[in-house]
FIBA-91148 format. One record per residue: x, y, z of N, C-alpha, C in turn. Coordinates in steps of 0.001 Angstrom, whole numbers, padded with zeros to 6 digits, always signed. Layout:
# FIBA-91148
XYZXYZXYZ
...
END
This chain:
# FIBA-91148
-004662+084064-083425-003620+085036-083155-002805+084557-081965
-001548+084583-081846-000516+083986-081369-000734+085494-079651
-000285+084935-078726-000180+085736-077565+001040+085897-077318
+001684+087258-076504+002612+087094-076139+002460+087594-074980
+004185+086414-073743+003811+086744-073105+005136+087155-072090
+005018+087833-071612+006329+088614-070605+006291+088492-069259
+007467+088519-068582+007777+088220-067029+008147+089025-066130
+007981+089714-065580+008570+090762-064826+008990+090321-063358
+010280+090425-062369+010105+089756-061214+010443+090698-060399
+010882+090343-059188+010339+090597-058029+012449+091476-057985
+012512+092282-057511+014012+093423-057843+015170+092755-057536
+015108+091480-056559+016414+090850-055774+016634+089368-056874
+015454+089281-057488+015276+088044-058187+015770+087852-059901
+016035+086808-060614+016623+086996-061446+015586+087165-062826
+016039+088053-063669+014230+088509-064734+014763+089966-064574
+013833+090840-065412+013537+092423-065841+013051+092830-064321
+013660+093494-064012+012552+094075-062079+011348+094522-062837
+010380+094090-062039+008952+094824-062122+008755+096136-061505
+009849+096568-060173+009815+097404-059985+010152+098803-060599
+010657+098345-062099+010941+099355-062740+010194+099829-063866
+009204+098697-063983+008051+098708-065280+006708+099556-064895
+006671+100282-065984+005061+101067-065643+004647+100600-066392
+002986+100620-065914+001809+099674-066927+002070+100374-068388
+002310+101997-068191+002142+102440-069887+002514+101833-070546
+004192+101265-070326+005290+100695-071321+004621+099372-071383
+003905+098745-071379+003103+097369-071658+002821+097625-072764
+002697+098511-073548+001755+098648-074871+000502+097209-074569
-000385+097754-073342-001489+096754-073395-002645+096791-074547
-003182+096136-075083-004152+096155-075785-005439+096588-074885
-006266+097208-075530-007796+097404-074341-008691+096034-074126
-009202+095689-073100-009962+094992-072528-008354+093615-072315
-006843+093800-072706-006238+093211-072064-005626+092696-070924
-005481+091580-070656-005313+091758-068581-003218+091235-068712
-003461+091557-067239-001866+091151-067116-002395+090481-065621
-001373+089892-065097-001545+089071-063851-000759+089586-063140
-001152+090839-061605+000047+091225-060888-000095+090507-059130
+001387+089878-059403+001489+089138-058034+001914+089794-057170
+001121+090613-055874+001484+091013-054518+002207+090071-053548
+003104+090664-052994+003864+089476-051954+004103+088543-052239
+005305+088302-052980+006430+086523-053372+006142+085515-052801
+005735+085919-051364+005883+085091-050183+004394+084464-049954
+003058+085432-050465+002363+085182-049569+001599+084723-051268
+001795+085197-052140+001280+085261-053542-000340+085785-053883
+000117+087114-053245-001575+088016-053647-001873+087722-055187
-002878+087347-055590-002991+087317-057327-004117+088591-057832
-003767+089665-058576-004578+090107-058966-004636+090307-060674
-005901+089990-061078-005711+090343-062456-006093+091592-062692
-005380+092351-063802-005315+093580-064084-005643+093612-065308
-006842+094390-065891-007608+094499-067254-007265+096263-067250
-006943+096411-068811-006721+097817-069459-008609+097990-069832
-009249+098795-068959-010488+099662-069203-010743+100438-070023
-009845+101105-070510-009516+102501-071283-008655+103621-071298
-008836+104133-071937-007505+105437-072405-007916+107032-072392
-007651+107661-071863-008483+109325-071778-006834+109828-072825
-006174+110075-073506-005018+110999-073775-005288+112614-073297
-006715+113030-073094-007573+114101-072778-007954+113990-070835
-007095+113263-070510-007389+112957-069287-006515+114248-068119
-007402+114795-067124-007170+116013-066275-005766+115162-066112
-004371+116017-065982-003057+115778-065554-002857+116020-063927
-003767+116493-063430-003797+117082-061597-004647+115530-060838
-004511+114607-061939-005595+113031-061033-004300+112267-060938
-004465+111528-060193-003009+110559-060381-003648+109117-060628
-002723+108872-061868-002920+107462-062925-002142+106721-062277
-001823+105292-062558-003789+104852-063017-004230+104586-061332
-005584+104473-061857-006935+104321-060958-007771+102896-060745
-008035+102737-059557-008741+101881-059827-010171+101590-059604
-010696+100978-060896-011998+101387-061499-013077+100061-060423
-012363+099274-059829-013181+097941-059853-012487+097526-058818
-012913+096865-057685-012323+095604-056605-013414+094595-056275
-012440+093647-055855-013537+092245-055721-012709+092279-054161
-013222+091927-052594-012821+091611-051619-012132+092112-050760
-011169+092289-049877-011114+092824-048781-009118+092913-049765
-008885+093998-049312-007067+094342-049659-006523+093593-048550
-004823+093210-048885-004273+092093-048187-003879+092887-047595
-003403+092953-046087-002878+093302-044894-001608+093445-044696
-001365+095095-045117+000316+095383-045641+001235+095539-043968
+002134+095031-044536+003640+094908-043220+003782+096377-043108
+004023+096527-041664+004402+097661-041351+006003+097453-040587
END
């Protein structure tokens, strides 16, 4: 089966802004990952896997969540 694969960039840069994409509109497949790069500059890499789907999910939680971390979060500019 053939993959496909899409680019999203960074809002000043030339590409679809990522800043305007929500994971929903991915139509991700489950157990699919996407690769999201923090900081252009500094190139945080995180991979991002679809866990699952509640459609029955409480509306008062705020989506999405995260289920899993590996290491210490990168050290945001103030």
């Amino acid at each position: 089966m053939a993959t496909k694969s899409s680019k999203f960039a960074h809002p000043l840069a030339s590409g679809p802004d990522a800043s305007k994409m929500r994971i929903r509109d991915l139509n991700l497949r489950m157990k699919q990952s996407i690769l999201y790069i923090f900081d252009y500059g500094d190139e945080h890499r995180f991979e991002v896997k679809l866990a699952g789907t509640n459609p029955d999910a409480p509306k008062d939680i705020q989506y999405p969540r995260v289920l899993e971390k590996k290491g210490r979060a990168p050290r945001q500019y103030f």
